[in-house]
Backbone bond lengths (Angstrom), bond angles and torsions (degrees), N, CA, C in turn:
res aa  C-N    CA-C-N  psi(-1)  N-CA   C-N-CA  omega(-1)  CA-C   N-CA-C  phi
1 X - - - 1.451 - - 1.537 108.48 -
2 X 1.699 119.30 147.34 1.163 118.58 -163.25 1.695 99.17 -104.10
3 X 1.339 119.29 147.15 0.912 120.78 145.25 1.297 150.74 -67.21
4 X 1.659 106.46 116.84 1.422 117.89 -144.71 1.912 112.72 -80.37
5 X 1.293 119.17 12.40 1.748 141.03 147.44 1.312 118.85 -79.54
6 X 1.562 102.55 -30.12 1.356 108.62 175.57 1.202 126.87 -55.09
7 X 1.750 82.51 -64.40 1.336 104.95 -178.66 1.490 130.80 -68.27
8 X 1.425 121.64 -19.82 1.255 147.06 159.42 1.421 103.19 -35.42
9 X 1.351 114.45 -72.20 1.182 132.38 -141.35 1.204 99.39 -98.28
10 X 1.294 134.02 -7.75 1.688 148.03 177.70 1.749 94.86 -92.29
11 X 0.775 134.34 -45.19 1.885 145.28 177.10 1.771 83.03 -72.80
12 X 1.599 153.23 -81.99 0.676 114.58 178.48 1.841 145.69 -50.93
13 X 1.315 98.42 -23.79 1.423 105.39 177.98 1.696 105.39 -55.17
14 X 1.270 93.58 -58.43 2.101 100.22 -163.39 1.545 108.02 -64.76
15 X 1.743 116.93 -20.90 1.319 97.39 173.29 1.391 106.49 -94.37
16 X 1.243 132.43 -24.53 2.311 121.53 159.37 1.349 95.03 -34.76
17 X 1.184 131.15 -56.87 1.475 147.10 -113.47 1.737 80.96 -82.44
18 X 1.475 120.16 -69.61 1.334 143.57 163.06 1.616 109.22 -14.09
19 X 1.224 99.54 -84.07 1.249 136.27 158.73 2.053 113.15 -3.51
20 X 1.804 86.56 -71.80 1.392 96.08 -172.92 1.212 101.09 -98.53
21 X 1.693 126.55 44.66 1.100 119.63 -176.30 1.488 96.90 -120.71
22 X 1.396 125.11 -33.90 1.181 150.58 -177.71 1.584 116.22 -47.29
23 X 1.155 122.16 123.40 1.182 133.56 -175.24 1.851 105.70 -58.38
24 X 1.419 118.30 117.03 1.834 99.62 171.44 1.319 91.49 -157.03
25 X 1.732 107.80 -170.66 1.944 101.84 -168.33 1.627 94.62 -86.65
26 X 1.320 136.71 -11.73 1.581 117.69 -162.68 1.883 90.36 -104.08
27 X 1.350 130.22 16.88 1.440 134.35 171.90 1.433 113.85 -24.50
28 X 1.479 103.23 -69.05 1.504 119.65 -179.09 1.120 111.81 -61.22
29 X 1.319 138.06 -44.82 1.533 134.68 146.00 1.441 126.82 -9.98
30 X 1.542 114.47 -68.32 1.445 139.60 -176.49 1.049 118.32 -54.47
31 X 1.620 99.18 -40.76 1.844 123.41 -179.13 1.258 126.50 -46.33
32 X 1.748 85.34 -61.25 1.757 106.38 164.66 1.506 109.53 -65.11
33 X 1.088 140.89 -54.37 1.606 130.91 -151.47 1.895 82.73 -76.09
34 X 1.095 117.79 -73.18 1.890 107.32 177.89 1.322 119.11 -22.10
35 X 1.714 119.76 -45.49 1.297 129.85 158.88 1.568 127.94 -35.15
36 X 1.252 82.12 -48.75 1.697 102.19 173.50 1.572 116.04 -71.60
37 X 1.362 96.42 -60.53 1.791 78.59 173.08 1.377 136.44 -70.30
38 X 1.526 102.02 -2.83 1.452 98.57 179.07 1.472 99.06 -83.45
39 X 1.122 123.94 -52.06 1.523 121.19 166.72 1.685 106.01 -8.92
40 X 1.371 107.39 -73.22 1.069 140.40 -168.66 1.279 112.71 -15.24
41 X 1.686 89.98 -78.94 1.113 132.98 -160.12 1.995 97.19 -65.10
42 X 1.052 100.35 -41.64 1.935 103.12 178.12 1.209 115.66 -41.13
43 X 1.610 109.84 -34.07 1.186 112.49 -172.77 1.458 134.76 -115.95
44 X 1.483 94.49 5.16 1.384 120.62 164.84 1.859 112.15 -95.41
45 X 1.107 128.41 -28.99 1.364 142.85 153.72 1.277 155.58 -93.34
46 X 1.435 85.29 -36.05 2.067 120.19 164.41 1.572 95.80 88.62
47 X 1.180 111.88 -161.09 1.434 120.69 -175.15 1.687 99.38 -107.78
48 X 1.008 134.89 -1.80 1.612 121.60 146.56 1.602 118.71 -128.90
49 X 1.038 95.69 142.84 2.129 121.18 -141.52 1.580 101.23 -170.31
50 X 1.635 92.00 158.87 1.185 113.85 179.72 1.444 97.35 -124.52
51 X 1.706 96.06 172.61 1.333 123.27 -178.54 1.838 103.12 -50.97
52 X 1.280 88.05 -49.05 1.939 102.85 -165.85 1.640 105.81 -64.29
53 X 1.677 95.01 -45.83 1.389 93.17 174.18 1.574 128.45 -65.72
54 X 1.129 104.28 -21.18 1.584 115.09 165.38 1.390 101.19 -78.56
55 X 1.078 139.24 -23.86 1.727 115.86 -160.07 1.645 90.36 -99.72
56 X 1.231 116.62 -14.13 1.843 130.53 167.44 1.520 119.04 -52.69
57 X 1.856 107.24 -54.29 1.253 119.66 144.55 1.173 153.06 -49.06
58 X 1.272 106.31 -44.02 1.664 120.06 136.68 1.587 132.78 -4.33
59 X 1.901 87.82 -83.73 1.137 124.66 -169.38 1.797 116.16 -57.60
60 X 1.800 101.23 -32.58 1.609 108.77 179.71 1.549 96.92 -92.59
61 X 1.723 136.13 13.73 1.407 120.42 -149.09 1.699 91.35 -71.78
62 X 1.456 107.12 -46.35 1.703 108.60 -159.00 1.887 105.24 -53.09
63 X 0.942 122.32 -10.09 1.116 126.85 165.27 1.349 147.67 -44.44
64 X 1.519 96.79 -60.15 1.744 131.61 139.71 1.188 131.66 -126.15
65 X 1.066 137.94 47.69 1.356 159.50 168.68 1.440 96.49 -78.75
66 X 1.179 128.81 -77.65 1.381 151.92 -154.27 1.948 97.68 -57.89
67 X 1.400 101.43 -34.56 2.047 89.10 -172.84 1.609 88.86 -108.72
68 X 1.231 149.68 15.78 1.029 141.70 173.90 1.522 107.98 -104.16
69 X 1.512 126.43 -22.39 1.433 133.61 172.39 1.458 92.00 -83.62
70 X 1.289 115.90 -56.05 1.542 110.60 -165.99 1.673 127.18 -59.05
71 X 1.412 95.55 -11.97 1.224 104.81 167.91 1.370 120.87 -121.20
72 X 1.526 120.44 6.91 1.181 119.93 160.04 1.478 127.92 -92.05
73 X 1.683 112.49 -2.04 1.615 136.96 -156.76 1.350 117.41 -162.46
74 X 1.687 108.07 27.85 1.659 98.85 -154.07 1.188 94.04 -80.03
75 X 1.477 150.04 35.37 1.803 131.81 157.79 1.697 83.86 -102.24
76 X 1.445 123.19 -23.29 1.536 113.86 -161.98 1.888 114.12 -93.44
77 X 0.830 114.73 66.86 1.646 111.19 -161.48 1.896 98.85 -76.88
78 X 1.166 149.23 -17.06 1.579 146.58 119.11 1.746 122.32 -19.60
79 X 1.381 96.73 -29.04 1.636 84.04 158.11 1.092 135.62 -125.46
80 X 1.433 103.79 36.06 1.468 128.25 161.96 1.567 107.51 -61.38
81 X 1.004 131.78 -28.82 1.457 134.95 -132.93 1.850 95.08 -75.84
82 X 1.184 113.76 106.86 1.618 140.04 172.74 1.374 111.27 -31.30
83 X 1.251 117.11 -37.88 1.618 137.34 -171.27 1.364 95.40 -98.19
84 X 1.486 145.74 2.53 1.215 140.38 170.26 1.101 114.45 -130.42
85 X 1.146 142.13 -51.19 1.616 138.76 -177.32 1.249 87.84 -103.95
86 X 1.247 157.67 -48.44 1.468 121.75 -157.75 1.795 106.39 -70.94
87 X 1.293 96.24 -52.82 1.962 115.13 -162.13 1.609 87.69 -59.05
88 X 1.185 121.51 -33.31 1.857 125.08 -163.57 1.127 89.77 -90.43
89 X 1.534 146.62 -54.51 1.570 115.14 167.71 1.556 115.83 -76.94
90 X 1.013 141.43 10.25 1.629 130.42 158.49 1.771 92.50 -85.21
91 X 0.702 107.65 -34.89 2.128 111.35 -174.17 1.737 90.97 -54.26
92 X 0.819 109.81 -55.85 2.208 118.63 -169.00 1.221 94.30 -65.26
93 X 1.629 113.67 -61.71 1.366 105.26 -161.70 2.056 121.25 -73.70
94 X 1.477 110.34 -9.68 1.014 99.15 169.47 1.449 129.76 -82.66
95 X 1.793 117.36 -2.04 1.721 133.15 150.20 1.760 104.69 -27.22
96 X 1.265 113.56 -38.53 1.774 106.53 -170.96 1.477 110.16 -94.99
97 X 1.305 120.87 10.15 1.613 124.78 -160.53 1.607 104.50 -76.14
98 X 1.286 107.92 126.16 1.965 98.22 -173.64 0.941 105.66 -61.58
99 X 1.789 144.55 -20.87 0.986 133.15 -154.13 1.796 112.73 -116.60
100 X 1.728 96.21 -14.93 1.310 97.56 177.96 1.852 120.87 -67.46
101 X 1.794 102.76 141.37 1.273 135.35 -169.23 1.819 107.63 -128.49
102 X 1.315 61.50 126.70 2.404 83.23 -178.77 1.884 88.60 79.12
């Protein structure tokens, strides 16, 4: 049985993921702040992690989310948007999850 935080937050990941996949004028913006959280995220999880442990990361993002865009995009404040670069780099970065399926 799956875990239903998981899974929450896995349905949000793939639609950021979508999202920041999409061709628009603040692209290069998004790129970098996604850049950033994957950084981020390496070192908040490492390069072996789980699903849970990602949805753990997640869960503390609003925390530092906010000075890690701002300093990865600070002329771009449009690609701040939480539902686009954050969920769209947790969407990429959960491709390495030991446990991730489909």
């Amino acid at each position: 049985m799956s875990d239903p935080a998981v899974e929450a937050a896995r349905f949000a990941w793939e639609r950021g993921r979508e999202r920041l996949d999409a061709a628009g004028p603040e692209r290069a913006a998004r790129e970098a702040v996604a850049r950033a959280v994957h950084d981020e995220l390496r070192r908040r999880v490492g390069s072996v992690f789980t699903m849970g442990d990602l949805a753990r990361a997640w869960a503390a993002a609003p925390s530092w989310f906010p000075d890690v865009a701002a300093q990865a995009a600070p002329k771009a404040p449009e690609a701040w948007n939480p539902e686009v670069t954050l969920d769209g780099a947790f969407g990429r970065y959960m491709r390495e999850a030991k446990d991730r399926r489909g």
